[in-house]
One Martini backbone bead per residue (centre of mass of N, CA, C, O) as a GRO file, in nm:
protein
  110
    1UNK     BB    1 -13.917   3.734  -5.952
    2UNK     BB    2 -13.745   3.973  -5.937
    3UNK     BB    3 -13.908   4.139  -6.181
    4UNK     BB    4 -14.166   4.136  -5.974
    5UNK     BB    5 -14.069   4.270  -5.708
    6UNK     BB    6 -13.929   4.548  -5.879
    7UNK     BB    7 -14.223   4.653  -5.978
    8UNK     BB    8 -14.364   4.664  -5.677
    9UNK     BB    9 -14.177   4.888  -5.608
   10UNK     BB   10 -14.248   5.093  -5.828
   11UNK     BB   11 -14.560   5.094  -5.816
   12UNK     BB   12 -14.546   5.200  -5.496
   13UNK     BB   13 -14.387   5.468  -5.583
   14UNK     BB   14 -14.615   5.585  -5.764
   15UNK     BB   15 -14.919   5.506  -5.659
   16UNK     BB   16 -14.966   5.144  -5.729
   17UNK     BB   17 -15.103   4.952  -5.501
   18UNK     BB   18 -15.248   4.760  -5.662
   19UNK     BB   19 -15.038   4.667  -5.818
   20UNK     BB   20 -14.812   4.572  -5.632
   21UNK     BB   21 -14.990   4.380  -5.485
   22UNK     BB   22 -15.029   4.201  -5.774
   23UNK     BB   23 -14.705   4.094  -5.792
   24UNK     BB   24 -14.662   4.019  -5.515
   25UNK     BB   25 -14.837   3.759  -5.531
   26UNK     BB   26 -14.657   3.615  -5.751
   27UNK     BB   27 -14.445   3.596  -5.486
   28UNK     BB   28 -14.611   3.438  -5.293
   29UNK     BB   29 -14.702   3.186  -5.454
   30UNK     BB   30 -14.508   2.941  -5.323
   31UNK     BB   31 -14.371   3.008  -5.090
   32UNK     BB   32 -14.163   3.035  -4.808
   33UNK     BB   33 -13.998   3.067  -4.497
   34UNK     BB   34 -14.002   3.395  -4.524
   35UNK     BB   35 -14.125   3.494  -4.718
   36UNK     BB   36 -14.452   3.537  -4.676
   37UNK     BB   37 -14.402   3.737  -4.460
   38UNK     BB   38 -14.311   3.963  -4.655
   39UNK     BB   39 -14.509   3.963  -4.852
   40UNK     BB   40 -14.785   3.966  -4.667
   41UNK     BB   41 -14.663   4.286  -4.571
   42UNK     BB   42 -14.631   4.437  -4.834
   43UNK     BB   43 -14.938   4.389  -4.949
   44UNK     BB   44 -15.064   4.515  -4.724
   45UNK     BB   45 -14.958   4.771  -4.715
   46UNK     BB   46 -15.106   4.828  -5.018
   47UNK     BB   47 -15.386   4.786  -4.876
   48UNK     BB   48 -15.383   5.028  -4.703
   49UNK     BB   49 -15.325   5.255  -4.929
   50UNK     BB   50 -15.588   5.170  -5.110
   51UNK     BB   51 -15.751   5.289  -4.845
   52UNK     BB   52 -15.690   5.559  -4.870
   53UNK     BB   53 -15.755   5.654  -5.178
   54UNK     BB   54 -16.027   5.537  -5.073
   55UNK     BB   55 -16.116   5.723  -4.803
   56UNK     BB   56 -16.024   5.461  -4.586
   57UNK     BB   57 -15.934   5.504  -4.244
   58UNK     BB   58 -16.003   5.191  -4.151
   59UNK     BB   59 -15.856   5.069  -4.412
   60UNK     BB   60 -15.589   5.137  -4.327
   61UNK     BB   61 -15.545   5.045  -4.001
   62UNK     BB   62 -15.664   4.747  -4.069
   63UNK     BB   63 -15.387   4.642  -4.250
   64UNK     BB   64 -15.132   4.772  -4.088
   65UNK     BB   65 -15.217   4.608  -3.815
   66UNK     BB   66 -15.154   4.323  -4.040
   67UNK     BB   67 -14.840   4.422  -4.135
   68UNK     BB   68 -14.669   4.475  -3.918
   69UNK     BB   69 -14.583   4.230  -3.725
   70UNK     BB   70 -14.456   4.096  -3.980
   71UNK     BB   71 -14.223   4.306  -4.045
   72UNK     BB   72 -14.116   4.288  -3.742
   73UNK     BB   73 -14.023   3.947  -3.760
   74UNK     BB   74 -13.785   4.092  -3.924
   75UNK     BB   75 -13.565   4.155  -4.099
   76UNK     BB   76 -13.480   4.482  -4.145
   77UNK     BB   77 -13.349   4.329  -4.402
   78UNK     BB   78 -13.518   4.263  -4.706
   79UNK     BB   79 -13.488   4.226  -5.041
   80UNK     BB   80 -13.345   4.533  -4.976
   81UNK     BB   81 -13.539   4.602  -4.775
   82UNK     BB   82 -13.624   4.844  -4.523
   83UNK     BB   83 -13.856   4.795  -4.274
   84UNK     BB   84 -13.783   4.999  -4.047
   85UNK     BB   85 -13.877   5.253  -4.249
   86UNK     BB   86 -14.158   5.157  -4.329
   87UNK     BB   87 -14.263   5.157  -4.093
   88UNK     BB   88 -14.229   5.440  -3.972
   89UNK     BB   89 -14.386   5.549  -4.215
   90UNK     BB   90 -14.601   5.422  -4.143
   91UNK     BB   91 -14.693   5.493  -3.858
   92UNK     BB   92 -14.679   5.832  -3.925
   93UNK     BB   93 -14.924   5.817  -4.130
   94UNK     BB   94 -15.125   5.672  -3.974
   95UNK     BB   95 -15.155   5.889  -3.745
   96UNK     BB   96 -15.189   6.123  -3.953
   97UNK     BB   97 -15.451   6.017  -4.104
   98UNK     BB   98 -15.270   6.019  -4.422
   99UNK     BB   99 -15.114   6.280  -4.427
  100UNK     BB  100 -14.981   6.334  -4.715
  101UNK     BB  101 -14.738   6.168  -4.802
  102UNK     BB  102 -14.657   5.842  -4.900
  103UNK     BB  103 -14.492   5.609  -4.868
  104UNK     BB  104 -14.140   5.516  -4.940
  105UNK     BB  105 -13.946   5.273  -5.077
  106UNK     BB  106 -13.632   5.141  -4.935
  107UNK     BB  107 -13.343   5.082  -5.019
  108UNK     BB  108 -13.062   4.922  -4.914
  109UNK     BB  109 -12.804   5.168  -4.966
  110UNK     BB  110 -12.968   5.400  -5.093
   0.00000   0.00000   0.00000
């Protein structure tokens, strides 16, 4: 799973969101709490910038509106990442409605 974990890393960084998102499902199947509500926010991120990519602008903020309180519940770092610059990262993509280059995920301690 670490290894499917950290390729939807790289392809989320890539700009790879559909790819990314479908890595990070074969890691939320089968998952236990807290890992289900981190996968399925991670995933949802993933599905808003794909609405991003398709210049759809309503499906970028109600995606991104069902992933934050998710990543929200969650402790600041999870399986390395980072969510609270995720979240604020995404909340400014979200705000300036997709302009400029979409956020990179952050490794904590990198």
């Amino acid at each position: 799973m670490i290894d499917t974990y950290r390729e939807g890393i790289r392809l989320f960084n890539a700009g790879e969101f559909w790819h990314a998102h479908e890595q990070w499902e074969i890691c939320w199947l089968g998952s236990g709490e807290p890992d289900a509500t981190f996968y399925k926010g991670v995933i949802q991120a993933a599905a808003a910038l794909v609405h991003w990519q398709k210049h759809n602008p309503r499906g970028l903020r109600r995606n991104w509106e069902k992933s934050r309180p998710k990543l929200l519940a969650l402790p600041a770092v999870m399986h390395g990442l980072d969510l609270r610059a995720l979240v604020a990262d995404m909340d400014s993509f979200v705000r300036a409605d997709g302009a400029g280059a979409p956020p990179q995920l952050q490794l904590a301690g990198r």
